[in-house]
Short mmCIF file of the C-alpha atoms (twelve columns), coordinates in Angstrom:
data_MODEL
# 
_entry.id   MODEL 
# 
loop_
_atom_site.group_PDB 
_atom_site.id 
_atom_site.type_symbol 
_atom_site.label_atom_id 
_atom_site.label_alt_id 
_atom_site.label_comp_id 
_atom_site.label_asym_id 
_atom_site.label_seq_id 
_atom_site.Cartn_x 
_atom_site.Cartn_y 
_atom_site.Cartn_z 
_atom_site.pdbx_PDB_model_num 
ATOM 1  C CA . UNK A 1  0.000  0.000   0.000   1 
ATOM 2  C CA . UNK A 2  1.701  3.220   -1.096  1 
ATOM 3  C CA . UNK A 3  2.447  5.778   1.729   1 
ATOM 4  C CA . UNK A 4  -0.328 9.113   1.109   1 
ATOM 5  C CA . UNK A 5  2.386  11.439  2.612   1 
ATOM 6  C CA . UNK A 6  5.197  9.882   0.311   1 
ATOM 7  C CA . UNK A 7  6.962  12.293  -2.408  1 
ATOM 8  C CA . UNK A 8  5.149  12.532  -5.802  1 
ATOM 9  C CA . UNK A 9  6.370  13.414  -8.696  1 
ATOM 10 C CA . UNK A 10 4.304  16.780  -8.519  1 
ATOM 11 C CA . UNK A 11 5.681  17.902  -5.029  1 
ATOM 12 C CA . UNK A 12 9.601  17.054  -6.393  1 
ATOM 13 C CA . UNK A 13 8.966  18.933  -9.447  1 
ATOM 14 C CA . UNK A 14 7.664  22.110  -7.663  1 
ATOM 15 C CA . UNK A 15 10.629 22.045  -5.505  1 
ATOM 16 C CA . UNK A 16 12.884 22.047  -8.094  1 
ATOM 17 C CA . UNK A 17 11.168 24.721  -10.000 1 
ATOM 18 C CA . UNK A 18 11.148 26.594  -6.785  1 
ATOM 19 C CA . UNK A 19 14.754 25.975  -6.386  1 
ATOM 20 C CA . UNK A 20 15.193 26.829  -9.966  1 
ATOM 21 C CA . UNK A 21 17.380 23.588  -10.562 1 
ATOM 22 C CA . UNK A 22 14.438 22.522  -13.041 1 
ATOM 23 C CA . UNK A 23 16.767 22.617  -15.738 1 
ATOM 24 C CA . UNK A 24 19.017 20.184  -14.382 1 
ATOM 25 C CA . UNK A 25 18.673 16.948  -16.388 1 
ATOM 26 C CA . UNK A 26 19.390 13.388  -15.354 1 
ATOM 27 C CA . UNK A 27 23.511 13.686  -15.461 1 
ATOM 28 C CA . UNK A 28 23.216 16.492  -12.817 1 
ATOM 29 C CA . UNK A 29 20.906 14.370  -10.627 1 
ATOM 30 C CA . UNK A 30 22.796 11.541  -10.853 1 
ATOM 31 C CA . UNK A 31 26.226 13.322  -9.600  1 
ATOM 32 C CA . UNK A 32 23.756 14.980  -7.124  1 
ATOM 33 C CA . UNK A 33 22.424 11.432  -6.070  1 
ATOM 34 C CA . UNK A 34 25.624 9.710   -5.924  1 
ATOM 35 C CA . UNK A 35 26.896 12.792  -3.544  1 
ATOM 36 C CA . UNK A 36 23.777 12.180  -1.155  1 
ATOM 37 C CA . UNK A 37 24.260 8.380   -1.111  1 
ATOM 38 C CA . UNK A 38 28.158 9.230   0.251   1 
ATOM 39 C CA . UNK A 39 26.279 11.504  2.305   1 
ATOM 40 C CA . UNK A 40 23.761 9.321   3.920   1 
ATOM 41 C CA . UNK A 41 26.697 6.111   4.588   1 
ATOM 42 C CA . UNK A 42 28.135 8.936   6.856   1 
ATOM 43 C CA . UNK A 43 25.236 9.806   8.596   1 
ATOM 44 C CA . UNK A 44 24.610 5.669   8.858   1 
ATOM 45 C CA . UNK A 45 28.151 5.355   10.173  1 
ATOM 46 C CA . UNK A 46 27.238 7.877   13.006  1 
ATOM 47 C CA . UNK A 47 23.859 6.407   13.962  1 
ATOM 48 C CA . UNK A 48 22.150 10.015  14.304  1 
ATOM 49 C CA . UNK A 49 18.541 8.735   12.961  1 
ATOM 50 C CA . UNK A 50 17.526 12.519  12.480  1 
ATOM 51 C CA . UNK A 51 20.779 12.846  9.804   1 
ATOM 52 C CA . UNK A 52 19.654 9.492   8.326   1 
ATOM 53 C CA . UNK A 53 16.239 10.769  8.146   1 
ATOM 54 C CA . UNK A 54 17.818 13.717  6.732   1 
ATOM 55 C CA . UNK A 55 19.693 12.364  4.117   1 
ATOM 56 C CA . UNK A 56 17.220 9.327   3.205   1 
ATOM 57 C CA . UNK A 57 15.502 12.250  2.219   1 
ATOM 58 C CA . UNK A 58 17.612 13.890  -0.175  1 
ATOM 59 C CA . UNK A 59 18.183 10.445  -1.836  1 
ATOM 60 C CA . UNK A 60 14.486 10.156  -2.354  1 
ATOM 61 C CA . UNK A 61 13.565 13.074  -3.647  1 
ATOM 62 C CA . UNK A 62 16.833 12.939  -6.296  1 
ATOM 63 C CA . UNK A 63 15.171 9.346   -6.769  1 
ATOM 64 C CA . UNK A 64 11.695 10.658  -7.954  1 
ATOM 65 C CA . UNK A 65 13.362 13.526  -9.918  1 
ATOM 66 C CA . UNK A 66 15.307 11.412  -11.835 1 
ATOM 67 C CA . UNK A 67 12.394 9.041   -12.786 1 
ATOM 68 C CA . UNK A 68 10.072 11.799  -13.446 1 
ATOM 69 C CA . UNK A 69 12.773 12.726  -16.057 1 
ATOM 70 C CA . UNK A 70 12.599 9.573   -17.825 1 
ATOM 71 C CA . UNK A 71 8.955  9.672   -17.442 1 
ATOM 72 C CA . UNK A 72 8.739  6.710   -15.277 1 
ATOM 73 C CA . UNK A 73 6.751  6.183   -12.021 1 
ATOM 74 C CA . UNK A 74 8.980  5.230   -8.873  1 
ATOM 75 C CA . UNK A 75 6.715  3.601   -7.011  1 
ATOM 76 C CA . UNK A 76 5.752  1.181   -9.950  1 
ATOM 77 C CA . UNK A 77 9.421  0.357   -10.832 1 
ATOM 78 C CA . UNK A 78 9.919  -0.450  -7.081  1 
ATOM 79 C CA . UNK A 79 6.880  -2.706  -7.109  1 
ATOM 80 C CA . UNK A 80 7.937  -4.387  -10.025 1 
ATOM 81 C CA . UNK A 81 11.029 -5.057  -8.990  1 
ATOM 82 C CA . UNK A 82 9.992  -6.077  -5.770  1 
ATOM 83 C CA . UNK A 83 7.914  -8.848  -7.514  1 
ATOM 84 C CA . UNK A 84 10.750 -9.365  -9.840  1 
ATOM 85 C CA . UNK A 85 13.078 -10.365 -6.773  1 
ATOM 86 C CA . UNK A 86 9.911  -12.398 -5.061  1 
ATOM 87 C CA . UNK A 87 10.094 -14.657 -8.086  1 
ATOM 88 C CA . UNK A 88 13.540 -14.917 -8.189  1 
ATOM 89 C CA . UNK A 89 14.076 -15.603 -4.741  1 
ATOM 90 C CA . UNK A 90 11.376 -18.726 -4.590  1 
ATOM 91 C CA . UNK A 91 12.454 -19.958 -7.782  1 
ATOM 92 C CA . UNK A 92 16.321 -20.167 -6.314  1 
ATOM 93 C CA . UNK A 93 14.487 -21.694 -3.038  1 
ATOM 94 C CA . UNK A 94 12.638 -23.922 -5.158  1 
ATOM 95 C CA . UNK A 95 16.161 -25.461 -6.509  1 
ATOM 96 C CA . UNK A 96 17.346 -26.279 -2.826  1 
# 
């Protein structure tokens, strides 16, 4: 069940308009994203759950920009891969 208060791809693109960074296509996001992964293993290192919160954050919303540049939905993609790894998983289990 998705989470109502979860980012959309509406709310990302207003803040990036608002930030005026709505030019930036997917190379800048992924350098972005790639910083705020680095980011968020140092706040994980430190065990501060409001910087991990913090930082979860940022990679999120760099998440949903990035698909909303491709024109794909996040939350679909996850599901599907979810499902993808579901299947994968019992079929390995399956073989021991």
């Amino acid at each position: 069940m998705p989470n109502p208060a979860a980012p959309t791809p509406e709310i990302v693109a207003e803040l990036f308009a608002h930030m005026r960074i709505d030019d930036q296509g997917p190379r800048e996001c992924i350098a972005f994203l790639a910083e705020e992964v680095g980011e968020l293993a140092k706040a994980t290192r430190t065990g501060e759950l409001p910087g991990i919160a913090e930082e979860i954050g940022d990679v999120g919303i760099l998440l949903h920009r990035i698909a909303l540049l491709h024109g794909i939905d996040l939350d679909e993609a996850v599901r599907a891969k979810a499902d993808l790894r579901r299947a994968r998983y019992d079929a390995d289990r399956a073989e021991d």
